[in-house]
Each structure stands twice: as structure tokens, then as C-alpha cells.
PANU-895354 format. One record per atom (N, C-alpha, C): atom name; residue number from 0; residue in one letter; y, x negated, z negated. Coordinates in Angstrom, 1 decimal. Example, Ala and Ser with C-alpha at 12.3 -4.5 7.8 and 13.67 -1.06 7.14 Angstrom:
2
{rec N; 0; A; {-5.7; -13.2; -7.8}}
{rec CA; 0; A; {-4.5; -12.3; -7.8}}
{rec C; 0; A; {-3.3; -13.2; -7.8}}
{rec N; 1; S; {-2.2; -12.8; -7.1}}
{rec CA; 1; S; {-1.1; -13.7; -7.1}}
{rec C; 1; S; {0.0; -12.9; -7.9}}
END
This chain:
131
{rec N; 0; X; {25.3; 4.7; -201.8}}
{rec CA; 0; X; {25.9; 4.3; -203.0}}
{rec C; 0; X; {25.3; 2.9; -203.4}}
{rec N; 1; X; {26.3; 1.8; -203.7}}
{rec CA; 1; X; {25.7; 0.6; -204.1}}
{rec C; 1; X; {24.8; 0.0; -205.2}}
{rec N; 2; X; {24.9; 1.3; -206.2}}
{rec CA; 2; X; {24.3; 1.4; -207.4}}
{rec C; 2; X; {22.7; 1.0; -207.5}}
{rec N; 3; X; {22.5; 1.9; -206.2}}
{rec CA; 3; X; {21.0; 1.9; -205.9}}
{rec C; 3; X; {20.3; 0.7; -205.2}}
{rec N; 4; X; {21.4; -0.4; -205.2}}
{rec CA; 4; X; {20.4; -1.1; -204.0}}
{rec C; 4; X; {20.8; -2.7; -205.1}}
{rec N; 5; X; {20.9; -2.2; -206.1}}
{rec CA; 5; X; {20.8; -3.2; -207.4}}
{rec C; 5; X; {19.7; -3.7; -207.6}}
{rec N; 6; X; {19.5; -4.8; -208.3}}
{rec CA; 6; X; {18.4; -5.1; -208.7}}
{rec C; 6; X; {18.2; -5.1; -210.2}}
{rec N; 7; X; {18.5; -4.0; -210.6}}
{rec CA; 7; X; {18.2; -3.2; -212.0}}
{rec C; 7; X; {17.0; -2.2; -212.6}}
{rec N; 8; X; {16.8; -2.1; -213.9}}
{rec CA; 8; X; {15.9; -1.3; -213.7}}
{rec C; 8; X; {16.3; -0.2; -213.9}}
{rec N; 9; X; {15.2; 0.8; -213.0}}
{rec CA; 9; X; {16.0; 2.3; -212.5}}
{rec C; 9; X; {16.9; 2.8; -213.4}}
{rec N; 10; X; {15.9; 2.7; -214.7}}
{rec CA; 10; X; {17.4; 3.6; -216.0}}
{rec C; 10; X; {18.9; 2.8; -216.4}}
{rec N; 11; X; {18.9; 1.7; -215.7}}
{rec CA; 11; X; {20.3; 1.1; -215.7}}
{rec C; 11; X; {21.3; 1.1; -214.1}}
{rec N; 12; X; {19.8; 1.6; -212.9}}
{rec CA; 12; X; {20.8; 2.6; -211.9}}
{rec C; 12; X; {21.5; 3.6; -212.1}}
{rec N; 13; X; {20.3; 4.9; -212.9}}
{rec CA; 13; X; {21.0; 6.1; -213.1}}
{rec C; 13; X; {21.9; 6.3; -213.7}}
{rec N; 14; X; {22.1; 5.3; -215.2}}
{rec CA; 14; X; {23.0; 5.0; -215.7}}
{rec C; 14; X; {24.5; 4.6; -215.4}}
{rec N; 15; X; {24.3; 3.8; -214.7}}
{rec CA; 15; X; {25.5; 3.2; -213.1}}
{rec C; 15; X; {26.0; 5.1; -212.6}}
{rec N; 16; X; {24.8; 5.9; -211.9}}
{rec CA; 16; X; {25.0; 7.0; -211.7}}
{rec C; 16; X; {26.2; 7.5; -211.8}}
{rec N; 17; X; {25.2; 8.1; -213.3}}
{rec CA; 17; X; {26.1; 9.1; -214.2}}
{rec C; 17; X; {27.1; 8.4; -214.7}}
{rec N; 18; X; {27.6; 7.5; -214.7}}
{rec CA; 18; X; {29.3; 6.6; -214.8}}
{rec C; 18; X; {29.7; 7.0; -214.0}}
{rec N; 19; X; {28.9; 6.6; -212.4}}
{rec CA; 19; X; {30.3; 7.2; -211.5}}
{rec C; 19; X; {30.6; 8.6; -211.1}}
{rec N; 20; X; {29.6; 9.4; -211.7}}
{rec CA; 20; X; {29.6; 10.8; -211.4}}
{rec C; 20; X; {31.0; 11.5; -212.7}}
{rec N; 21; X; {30.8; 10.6; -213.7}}
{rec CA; 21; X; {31.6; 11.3; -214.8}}
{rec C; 21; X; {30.3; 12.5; -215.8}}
{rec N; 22; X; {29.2; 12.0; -215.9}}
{rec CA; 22; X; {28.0; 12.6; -216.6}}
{rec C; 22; X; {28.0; 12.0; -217.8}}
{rec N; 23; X; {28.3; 11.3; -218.7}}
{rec CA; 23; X; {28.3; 11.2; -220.1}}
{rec C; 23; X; {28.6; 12.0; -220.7}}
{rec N; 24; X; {27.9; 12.5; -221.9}}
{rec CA; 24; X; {28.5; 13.1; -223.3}}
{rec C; 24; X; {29.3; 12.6; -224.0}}
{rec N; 25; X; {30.3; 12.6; -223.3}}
{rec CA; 25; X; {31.2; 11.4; -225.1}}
{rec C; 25; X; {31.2; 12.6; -225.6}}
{rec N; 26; X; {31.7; 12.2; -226.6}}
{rec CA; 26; X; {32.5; 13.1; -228.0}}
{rec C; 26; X; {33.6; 14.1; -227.6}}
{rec N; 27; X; {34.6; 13.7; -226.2}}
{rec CA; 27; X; {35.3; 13.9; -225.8}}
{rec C; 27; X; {35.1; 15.4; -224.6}}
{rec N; 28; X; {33.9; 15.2; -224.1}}
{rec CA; 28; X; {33.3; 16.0; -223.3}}
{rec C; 28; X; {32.4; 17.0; -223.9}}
{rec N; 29; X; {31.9; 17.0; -225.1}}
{rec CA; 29; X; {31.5; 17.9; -226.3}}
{rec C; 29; X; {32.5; 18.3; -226.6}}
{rec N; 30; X; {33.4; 18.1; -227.2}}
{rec CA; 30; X; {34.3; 19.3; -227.4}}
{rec C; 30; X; {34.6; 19.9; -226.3}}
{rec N; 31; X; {34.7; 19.9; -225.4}}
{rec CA; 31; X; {35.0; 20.5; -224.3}}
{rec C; 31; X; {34.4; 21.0; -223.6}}
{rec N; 32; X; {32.7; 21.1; -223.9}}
{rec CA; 32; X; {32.0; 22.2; -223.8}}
{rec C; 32; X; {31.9; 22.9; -225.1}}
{rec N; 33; X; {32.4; 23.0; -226.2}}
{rec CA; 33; X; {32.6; 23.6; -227.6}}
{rec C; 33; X; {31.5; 23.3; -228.1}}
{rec N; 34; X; {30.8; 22.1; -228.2}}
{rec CA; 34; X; {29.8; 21.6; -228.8}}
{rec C; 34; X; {30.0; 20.8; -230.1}}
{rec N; 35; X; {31.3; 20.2; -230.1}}
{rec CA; 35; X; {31.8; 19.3; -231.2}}
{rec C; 35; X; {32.9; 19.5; -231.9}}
{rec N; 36; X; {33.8; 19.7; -233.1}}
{rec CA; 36; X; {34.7; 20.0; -233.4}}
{rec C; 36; X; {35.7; 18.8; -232.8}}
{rec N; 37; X; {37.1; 18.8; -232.8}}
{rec CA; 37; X; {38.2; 18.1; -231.8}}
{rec C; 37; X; {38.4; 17.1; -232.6}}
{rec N; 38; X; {38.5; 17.4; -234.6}}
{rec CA; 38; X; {38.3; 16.2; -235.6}}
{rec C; 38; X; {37.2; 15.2; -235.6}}
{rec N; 39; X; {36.1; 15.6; -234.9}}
{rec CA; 39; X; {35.0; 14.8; -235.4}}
{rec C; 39; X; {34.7; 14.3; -233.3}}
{rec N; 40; X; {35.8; 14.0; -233.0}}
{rec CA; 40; X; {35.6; 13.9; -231.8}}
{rec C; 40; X; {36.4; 12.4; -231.2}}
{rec N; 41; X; {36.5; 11.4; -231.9}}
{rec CA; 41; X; {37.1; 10.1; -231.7}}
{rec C; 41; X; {35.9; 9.5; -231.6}}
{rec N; 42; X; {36.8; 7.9; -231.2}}
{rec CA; 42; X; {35.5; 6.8; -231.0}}
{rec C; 42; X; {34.8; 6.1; -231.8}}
{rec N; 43; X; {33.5; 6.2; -232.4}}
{rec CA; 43; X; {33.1; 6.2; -233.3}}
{rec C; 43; X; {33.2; 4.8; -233.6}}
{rec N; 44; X; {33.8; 3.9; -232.3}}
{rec CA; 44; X; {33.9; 2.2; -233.2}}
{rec C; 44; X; {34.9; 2.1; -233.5}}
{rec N; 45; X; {36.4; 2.5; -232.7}}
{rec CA; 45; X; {37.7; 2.2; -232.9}}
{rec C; 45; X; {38.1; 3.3; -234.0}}
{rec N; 46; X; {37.7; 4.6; -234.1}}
{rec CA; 46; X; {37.9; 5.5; -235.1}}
{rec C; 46; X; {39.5; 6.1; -234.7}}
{rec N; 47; X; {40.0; 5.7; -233.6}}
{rec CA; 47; X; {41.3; 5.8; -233.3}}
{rec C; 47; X; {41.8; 7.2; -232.4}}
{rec N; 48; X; {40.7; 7.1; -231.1}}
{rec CA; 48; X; {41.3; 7.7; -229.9}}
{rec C; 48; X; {40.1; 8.6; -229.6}}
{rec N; 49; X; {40.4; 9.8; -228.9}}
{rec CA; 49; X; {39.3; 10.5; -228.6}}
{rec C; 49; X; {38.5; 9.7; -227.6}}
{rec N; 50; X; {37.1; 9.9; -227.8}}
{rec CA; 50; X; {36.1; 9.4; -227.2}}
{rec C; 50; X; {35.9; 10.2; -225.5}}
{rec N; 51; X; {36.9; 9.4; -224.7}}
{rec CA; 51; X; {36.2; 9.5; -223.3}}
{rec C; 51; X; {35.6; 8.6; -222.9}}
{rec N; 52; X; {34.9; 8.7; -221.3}}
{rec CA; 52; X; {34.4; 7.7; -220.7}}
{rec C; 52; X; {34.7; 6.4; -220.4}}
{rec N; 53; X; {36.2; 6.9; -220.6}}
{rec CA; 53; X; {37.2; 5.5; -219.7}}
{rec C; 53; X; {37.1; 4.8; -221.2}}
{rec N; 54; X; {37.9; 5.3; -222.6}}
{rec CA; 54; X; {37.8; 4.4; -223.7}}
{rec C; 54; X; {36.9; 3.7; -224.3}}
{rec N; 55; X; {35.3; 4.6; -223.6}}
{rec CA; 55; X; {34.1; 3.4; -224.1}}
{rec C; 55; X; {34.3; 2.3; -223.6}}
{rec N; 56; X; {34.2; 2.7; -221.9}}
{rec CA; 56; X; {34.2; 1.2; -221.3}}
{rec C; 56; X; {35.6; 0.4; -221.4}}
{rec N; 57; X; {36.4; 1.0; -221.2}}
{rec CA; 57; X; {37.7; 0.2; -221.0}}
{rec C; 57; X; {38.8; -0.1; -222.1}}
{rec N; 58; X; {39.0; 0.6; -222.5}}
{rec CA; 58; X; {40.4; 0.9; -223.5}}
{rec C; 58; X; {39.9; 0.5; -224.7}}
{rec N; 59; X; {38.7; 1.1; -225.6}}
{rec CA; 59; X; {38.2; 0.4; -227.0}}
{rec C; 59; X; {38.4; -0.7; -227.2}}
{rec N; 60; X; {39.0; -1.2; -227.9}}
{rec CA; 60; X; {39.5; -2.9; -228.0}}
{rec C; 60; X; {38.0; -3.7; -228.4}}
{rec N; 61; X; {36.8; -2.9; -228.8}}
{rec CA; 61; X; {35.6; -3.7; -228.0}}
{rec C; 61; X; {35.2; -4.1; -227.0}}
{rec N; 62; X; {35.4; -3.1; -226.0}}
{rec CA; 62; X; {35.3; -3.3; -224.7}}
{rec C; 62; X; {35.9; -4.1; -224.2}}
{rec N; 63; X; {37.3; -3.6; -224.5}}
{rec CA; 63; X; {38.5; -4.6; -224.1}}
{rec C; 63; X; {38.1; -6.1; -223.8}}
{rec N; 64; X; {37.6; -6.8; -225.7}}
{rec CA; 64; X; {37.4; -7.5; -225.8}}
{rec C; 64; X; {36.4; -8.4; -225.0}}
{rec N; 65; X; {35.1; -7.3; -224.7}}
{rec CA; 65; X; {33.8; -7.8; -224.0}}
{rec C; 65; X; {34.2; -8.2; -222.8}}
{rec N; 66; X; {35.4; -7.9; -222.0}}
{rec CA; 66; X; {35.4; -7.9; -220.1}}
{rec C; 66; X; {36.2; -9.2; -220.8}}
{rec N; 67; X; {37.1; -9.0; -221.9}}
{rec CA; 67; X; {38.0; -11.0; -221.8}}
{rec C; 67; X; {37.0; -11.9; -222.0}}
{rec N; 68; X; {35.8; -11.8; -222.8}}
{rec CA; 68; X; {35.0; -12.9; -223.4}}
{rec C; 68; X; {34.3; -13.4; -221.9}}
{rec N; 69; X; {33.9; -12.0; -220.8}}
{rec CA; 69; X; {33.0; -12.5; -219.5}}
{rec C; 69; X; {34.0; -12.9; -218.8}}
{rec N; 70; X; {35.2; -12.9; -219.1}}
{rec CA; 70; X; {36.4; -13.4; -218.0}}
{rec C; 70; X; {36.8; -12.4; -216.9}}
{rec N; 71; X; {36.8; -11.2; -217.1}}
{rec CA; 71; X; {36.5; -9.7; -215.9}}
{rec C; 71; X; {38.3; -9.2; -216.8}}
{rec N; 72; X; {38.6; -8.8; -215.1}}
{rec CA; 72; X; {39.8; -7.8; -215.6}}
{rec C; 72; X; {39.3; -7.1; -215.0}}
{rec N; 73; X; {40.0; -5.5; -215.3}}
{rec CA; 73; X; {39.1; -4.5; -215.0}}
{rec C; 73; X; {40.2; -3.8; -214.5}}
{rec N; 74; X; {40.2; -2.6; -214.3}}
{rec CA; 74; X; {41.3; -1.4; -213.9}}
{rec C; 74; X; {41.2; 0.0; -214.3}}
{rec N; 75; X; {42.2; 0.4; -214.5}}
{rec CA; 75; X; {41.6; 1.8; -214.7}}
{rec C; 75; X; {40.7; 2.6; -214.3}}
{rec N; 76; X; {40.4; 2.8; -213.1}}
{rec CA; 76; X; {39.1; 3.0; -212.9}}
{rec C; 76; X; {38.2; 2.9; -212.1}}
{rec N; 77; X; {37.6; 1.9; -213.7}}
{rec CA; 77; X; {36.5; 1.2; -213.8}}
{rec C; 77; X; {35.3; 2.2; -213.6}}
{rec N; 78; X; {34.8; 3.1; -214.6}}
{rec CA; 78; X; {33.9; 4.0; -214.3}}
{rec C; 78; X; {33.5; 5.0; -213.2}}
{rec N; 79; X; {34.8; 5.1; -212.3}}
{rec CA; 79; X; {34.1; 5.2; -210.7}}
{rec C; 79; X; {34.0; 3.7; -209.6}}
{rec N; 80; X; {34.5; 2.9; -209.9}}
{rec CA; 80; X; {34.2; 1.8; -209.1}}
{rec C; 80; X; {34.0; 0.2; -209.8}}
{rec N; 81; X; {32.6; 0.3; -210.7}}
{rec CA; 81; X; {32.3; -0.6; -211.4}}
{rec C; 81; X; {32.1; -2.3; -210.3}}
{rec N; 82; X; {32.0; -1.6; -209.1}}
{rec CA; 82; X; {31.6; -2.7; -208.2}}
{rec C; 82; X; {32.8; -3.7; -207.8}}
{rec N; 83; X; {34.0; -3.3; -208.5}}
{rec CA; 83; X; {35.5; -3.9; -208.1}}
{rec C; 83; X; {35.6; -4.8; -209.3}}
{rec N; 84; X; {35.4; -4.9; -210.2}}
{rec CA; 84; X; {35.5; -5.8; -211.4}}
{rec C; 84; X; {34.5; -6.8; -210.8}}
{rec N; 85; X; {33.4; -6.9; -210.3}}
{rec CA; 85; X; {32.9; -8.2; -209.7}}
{rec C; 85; X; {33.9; -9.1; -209.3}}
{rec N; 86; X; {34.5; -8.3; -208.1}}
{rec CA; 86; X; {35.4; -9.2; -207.3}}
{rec C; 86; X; {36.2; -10.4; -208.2}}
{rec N; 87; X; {36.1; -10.1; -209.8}}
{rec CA; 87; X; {37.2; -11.0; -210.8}}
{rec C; 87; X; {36.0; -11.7; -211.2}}
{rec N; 88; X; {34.6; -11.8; -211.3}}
{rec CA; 88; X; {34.0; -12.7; -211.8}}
{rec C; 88; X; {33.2; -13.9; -210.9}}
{rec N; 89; X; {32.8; -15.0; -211.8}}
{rec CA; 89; X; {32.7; -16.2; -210.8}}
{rec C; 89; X; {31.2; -16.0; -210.5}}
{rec N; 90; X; {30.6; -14.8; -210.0}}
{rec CA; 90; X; {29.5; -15.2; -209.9}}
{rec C; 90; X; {29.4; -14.7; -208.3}}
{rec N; 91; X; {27.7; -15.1; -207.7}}
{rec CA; 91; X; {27.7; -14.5; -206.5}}
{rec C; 91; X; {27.7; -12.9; -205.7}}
{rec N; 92; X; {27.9; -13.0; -205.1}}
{rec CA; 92; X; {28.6; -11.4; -204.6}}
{rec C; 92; X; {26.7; -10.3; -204.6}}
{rec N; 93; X; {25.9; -10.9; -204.2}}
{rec CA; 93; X; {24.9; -10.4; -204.9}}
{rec C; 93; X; {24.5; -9.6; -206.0}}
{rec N; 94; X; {24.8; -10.2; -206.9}}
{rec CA; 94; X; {24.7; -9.7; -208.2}}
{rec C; 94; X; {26.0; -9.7; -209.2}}
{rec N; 95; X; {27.0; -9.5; -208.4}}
{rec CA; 95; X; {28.1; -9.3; -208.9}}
{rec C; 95; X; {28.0; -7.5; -209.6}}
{rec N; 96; X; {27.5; -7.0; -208.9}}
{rec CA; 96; X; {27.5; -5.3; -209.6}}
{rec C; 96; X; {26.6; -5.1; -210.7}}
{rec N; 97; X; {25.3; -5.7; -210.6}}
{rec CA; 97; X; {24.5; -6.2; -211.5}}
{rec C; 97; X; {25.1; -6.3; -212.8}}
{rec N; 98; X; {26.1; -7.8; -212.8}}
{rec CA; 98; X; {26.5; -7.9; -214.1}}
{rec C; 98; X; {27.2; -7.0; -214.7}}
{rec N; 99; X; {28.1; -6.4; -214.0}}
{rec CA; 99; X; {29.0; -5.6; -214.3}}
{rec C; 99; X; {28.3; -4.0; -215.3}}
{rec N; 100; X; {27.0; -3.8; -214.3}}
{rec CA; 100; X; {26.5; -2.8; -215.3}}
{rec C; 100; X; {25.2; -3.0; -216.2}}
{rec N; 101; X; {25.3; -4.0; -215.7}}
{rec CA; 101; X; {24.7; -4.5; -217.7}}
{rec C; 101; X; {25.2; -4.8; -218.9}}
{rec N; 102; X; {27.0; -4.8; -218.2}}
{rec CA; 102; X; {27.6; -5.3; -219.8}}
{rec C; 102; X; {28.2; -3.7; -219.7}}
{rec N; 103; X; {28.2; -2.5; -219.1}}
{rec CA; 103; X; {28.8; -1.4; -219.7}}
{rec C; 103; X; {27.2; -1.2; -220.2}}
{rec N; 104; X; {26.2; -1.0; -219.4}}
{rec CA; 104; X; {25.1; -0.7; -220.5}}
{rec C; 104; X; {25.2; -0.3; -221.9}}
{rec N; 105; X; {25.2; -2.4; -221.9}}
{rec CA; 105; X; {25.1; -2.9; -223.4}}
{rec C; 105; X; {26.1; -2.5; -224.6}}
{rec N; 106; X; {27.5; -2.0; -223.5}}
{rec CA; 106; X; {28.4; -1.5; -223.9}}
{rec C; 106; X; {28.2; 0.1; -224.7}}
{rec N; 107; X; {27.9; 0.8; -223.4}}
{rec CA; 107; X; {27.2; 2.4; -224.1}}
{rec C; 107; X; {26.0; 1.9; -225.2}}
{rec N; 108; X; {25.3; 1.2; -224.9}}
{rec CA; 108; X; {23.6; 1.1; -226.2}}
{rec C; 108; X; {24.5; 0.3; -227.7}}
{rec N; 109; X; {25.5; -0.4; -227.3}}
{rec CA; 109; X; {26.4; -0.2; -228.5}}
{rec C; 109; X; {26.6; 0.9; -229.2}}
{rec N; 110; X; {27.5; 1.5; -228.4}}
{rec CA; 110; X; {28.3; 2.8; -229.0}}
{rec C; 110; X; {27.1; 3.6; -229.8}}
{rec N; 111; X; {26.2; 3.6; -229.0}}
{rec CA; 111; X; {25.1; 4.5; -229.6}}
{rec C; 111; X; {24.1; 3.8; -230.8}}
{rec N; 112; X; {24.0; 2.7; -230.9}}
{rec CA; 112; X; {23.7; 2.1; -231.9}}
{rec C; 112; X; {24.5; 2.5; -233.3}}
{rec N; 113; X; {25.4; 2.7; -233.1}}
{rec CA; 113; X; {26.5; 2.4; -234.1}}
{rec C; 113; X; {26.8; 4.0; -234.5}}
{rec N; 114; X; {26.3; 5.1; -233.6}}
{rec CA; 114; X; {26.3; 6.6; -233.4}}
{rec C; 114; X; {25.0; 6.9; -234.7}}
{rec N; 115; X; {23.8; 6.8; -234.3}}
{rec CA; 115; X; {22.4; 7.0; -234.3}}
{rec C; 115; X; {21.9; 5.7; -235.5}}
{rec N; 116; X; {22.5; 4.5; -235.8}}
{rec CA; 116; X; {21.8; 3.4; -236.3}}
{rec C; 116; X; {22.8; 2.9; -237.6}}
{rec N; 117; X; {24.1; 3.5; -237.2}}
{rec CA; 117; X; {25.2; 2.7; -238.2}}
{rec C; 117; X; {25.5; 1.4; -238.2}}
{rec N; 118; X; {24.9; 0.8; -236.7}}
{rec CA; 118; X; {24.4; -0.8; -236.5}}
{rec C; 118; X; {26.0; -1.3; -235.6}}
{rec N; 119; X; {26.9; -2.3; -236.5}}
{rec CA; 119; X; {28.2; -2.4; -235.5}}
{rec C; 119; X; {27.8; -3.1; -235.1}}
{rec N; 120; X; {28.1; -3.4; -233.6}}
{rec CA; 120; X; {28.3; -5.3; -232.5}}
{rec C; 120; X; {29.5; -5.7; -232.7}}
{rec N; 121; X; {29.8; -7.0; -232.1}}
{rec CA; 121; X; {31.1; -7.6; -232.4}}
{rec C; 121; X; {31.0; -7.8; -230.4}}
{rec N; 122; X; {31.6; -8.2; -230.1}}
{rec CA; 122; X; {32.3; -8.1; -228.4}}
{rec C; 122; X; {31.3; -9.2; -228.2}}
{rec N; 123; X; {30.7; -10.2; -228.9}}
{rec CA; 123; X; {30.2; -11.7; -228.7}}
{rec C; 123; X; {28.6; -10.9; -228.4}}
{rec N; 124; X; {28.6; -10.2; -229.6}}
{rec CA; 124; X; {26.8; -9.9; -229.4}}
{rec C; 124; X; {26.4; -9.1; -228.4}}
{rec N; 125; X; {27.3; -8.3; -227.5}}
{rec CA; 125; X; {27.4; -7.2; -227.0}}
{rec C; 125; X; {27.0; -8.6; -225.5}}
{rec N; 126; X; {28.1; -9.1; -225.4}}
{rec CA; 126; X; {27.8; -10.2; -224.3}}
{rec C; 126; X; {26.7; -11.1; -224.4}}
{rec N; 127; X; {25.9; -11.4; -225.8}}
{rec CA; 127; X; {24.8; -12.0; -225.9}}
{rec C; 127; X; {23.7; -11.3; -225.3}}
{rec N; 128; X; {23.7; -9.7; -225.2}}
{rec CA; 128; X; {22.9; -8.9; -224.9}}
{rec C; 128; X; {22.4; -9.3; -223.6}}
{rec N; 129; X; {23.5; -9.1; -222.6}}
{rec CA; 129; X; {23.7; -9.2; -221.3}}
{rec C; 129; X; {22.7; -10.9; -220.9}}
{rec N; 130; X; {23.2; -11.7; -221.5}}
{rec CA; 130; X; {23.1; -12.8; -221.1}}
{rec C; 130; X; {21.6; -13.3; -221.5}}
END
């Protein structure tokens, strides 16, 4: 697996991981082990859509916003093959997967900020993180 041969630190490999494995807790996946009620189970930044994996990274019109600001189109899916959105960015093929999972990172340490802290990002700070 390519994840591992990153030059990340380990908890932003395992992280990579459990994205491609489909191991997150959203909100989405708590209800669905009957841990969360189905009302109190949307995205806690868009407030809109039930919170899966795909709508952290991809669909939340934060996210959204984050892949336009780094210039990345993405695909639907993103969270099993994060190493394919490189191929859209201008950087070298090296650390092309690199980037890619430091801005879902920064993306999840969002969401959880904003979960845990009440603390919102805007798409700009979220890519400040990264950079």
C-alpha cells in the first residue's frame, strides 16, 4: 500500500489507513452501529447531509471548496484512492500523495475542531494548515 511508503508522520499514515479501509466514525457510521440518534447525525459544518466519509472529504462544500483553492479535482472515490487526485496537482510525483493527505487530515482535524472545540475553519485556513 502506498500510504506507507509516505513521508508522513506515522499518525497521518494510519490515518491515510483508516480512509482507505473505510474506519472512521462519522456520525453516519454511529448511527449505524446504534450509537447515535439518525437526527443528531448530519455534518456538523454543512448541517445539511448525513455525515459520511465521502461528505467530509468530498461533498461538504468545505471540502469542496479546499480541493478548488489547491487546484485538485477529485472523484468520487476519493477515500479509497487518495493517491489519484495527485495526478491533478502541479506538484512532483513524489509527494504528490503526501499532499493529498495532509489536506484530508487537516480536513478531518477540522471537522473535529468544530465537533469537540466549536472552532469553525474557512477552506483558506484549512489550506493554510497544510502549507
Amino acid at each position: 500500500m502506498r500510504i506507507w511508503n509516505t513521508h508522513l508522520p506515522t499518525k497521518v499514515k494510519y490515518f491515510g489507513w483508516l480512509l482507505y479501509h473505510g474506519r472512521f466514525n462519522t456520525r453516519a457510521s454511529l448511527h449505524h452501529k446504534g450509537i447515535r440518534a439518525v437526527e443528531d447525525s448530519c455534518c456538523v459544518i454543512c448541517t445539511s447531509v448525513l455525515e459520511t466519509q465521502e461528505h467530509i472529504f468530498t461533498e461538504c462544500p468545505t471540502a469542496s471548496a479546499v480541493w478548488v483553492l489547491v487546484g485538485a479535482t477529485y472523484h468520487q472515490d476519493l477515500c479509497r484512492t487518495p493517491w489519484l487526485i495527485g495526478d491533478n496537482l502541479p506538484l512532483p510525483s513524489q509527494v504528490q500523495l503526501d499532499v493529498v493527505l495532509l489536506i484530508m487530515w487537516q480536513i478531518w482535524k477540522a471537522r473535529n475542531a468544530m465537533i469537540f472545540d466549536r472552532q469553525p475553519s474557512t477552506p483558506s485556513s484549512i489550506v493554510q494548515r497544510v502549507i
